[in-house]
C-alpha positions in Angstrom: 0.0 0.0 0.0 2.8 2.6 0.9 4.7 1.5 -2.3 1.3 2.0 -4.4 1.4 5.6 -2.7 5.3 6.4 -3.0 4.6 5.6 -7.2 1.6 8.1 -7.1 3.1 10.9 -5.5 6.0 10.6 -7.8 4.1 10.6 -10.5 1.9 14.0 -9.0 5.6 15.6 -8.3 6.9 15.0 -11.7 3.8 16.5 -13.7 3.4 19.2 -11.5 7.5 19.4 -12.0 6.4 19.8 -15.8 3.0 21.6 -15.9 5.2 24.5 -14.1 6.9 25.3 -17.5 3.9 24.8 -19.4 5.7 21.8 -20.8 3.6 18.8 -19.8 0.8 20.4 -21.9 2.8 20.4 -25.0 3.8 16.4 -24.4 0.7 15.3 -23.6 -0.7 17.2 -26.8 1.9 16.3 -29.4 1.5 12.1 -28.1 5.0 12.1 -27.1 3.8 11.4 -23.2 2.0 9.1 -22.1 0.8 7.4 -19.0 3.6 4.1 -19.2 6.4 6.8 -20.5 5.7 8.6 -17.4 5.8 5.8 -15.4 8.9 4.7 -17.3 10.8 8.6 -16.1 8.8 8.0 -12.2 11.1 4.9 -12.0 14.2 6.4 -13.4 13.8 9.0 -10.5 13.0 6.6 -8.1 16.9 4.4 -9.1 14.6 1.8 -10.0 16.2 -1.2 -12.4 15.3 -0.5 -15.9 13.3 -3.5 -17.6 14.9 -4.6 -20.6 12.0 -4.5 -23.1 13.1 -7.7 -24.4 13.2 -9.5 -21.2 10.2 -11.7 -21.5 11.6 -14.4 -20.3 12.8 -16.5 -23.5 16.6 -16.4 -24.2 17.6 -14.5 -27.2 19.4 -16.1 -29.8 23.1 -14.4 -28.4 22.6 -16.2 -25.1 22.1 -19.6 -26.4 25.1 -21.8 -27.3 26.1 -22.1 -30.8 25.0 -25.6 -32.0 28.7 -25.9 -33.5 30.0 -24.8 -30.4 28.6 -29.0 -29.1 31.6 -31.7 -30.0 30.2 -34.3 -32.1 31.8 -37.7 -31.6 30.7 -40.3 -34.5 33.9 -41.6 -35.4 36.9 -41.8 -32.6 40.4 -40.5 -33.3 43.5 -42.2 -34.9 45.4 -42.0 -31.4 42.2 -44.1 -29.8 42.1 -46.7 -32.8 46.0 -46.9 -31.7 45.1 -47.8 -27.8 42.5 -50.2 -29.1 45.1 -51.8 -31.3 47.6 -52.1 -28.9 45.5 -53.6 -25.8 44.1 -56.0 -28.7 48.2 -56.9 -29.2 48.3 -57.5 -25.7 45.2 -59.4 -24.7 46.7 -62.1 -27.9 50.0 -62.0 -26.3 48.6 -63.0 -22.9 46.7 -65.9 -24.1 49.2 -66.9 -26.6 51.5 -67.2 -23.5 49.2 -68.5 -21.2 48.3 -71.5 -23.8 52.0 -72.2 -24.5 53.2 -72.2 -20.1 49.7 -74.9 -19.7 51.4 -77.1 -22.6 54.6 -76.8 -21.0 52.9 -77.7 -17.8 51.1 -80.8 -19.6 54.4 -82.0 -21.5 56.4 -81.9 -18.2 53.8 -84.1 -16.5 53.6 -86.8 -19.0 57.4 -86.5 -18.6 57.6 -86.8 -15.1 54.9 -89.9 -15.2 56.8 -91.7 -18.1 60.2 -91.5 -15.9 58.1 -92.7 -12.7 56.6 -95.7 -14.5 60.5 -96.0 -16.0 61.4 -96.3 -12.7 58.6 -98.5 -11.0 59.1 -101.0 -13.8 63.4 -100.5 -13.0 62.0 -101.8 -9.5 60.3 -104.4 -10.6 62.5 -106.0 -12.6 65.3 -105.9 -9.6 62.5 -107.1 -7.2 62.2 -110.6 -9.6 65.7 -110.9 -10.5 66.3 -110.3 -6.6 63.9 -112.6 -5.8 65.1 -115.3 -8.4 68.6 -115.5 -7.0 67.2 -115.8 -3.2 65.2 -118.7 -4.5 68.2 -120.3 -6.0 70.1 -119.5 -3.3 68.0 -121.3 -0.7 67.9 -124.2 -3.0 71.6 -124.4 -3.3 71.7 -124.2 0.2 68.6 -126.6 1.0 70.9 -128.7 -1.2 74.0 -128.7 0.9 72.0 -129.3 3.9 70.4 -132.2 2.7 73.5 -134.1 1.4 75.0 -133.1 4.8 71.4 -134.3 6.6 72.0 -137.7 4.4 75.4 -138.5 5.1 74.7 -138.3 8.8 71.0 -140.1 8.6 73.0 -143.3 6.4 75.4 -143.5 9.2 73.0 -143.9 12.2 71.1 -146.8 13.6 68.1 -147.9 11.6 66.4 -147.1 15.3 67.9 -143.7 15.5 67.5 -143.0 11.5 63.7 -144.4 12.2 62.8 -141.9 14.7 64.4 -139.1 12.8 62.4 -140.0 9.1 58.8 -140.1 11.5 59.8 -136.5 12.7 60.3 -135.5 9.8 57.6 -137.1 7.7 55.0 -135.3 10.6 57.1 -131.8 9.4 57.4 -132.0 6.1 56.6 -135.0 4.0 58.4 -134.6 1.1 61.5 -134.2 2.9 61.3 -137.6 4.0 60.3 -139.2 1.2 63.1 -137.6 -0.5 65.5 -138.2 2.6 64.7 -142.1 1.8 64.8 -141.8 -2.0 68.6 -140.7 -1.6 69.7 -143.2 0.7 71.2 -147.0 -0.2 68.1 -149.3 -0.8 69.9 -151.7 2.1 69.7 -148.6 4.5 66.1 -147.8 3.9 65.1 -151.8 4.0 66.6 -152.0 7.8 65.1 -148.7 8.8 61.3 -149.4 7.6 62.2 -152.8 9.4 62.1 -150.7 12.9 58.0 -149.9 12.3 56.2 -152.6 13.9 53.2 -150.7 15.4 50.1 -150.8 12.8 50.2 -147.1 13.1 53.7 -147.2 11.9 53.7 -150.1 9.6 50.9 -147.7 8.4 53.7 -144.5 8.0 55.6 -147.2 6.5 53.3 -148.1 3.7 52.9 -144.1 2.8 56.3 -143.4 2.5 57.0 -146.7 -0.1 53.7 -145.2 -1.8 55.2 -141.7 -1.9 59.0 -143.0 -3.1 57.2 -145.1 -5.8 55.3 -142.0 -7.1 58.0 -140.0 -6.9 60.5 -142.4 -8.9 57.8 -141.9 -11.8 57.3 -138.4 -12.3 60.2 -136.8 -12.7 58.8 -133.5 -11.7 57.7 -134.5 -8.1 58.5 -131.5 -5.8 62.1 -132.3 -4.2 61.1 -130.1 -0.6 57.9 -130.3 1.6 57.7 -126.6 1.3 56.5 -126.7 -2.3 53.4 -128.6 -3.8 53.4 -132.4 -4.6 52.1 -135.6 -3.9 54.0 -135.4 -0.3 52.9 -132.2 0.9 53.2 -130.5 4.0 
């Protein structure tokens, strides 16, 4: 309300300024002042901001941004077709490597398992031939102990040499049979001679059967610890 009243007295100040000189007459008259012009010189007085007359509101064409002054894009630029070239170098040159260390890995595997079956079979064949001369070994030496076992068995009484065949019949079978098969045909005649039981004339019967089927196959075990007729 006091602003409403502050613009009317200017305006009453400033035409009565004019009418004193006769002036205001002559505007008014001639069209050259009006009610808005007068308004217009009441604000000028007053320090009021003038009101562009263009100022409604839209942007003029100096304050908008030239269209060419917007980078276009379509197409990118020899130094980015360079990057993309040399990561693509790169990313080949990683896989290409990566490929070539997982054969490497792959080729020294099969390696390493072909050297360990090498090996294992090396074993092998050590273990047999180990176990192949052990065997003959213990035969050579079953050997000497049984032509040592026989000398001293021919030399003993038929009782003595009696007791020591039952022994060994109830041990090993074919060691007696074979102990008997060795020895002079007189010697063995005076120590079957000593079984007079018919549990023993019984022994003695088995170990005639046992010496006959040994004297026709030739490849009737030789030692009660291997298979035969006579085992055990």
């Amino acid at each position: 309300m006091l602003g409403k009243l502050y613009n009317s007295a200017a305006i009453v100040a400033l035409a009565t300024l004019l009418a004193g000189g006769g002036f205001v007459a002559y505007l008014f008259g001639s069209g050259k002042l009006d009610a808005e012009r007068t308004e217009r010189i009441a604000a000028i007085l007053r320090d009021e901001p003038r009101e562009s007359p263009q100022s409604d509101g839209k942007q003029t064409e100096a304050d908008q941004p030239a269209e060419s002054d917007t980078p276009v894009r379509n197409a990118p630029s020899a130094q980015e077709i360079q990057q993309t070239r040399q990561r693509d170098r790169l990313r080949r040159a990683v896989l290409a490597r990566a490929g070539a260390d997982a054969d490497a890995r792959r080729a020294l595997a099969d390696q390493m398992l072909q050297h360990a079956l090498s090996v294992q079979e090396q074993i092998e064949a050590s273990k047999t031939a180990w176990d192949e001369r052990v065997r003959k070994m213990n035969e050579a030496a079953q050997d000497e102990g049984f032509q040592r076992e026989l000398k001293i068995v021919s030399k003993l009484s038929p009782k003595l040499a009696k007791g020591h065949v039952v022994l060994t019949w109830q041990k090993h079978k074919a060691d007696a049979v074979r102990l008997l098969r060795e020895m002079e045909p007189s010697k063995v005649t005076r120590i079957l001679e000593q079984f007079k039981t018919p549990e023993e004339q019984q022994l003695a019967h088995e170990l005639l059967e046992q010496l006959r089927l040994q004297s026709t196959n030739p490849n009737a075990p030789r030692s009660g610890r291997t298979a035969g007729d006579a085992s055990n």
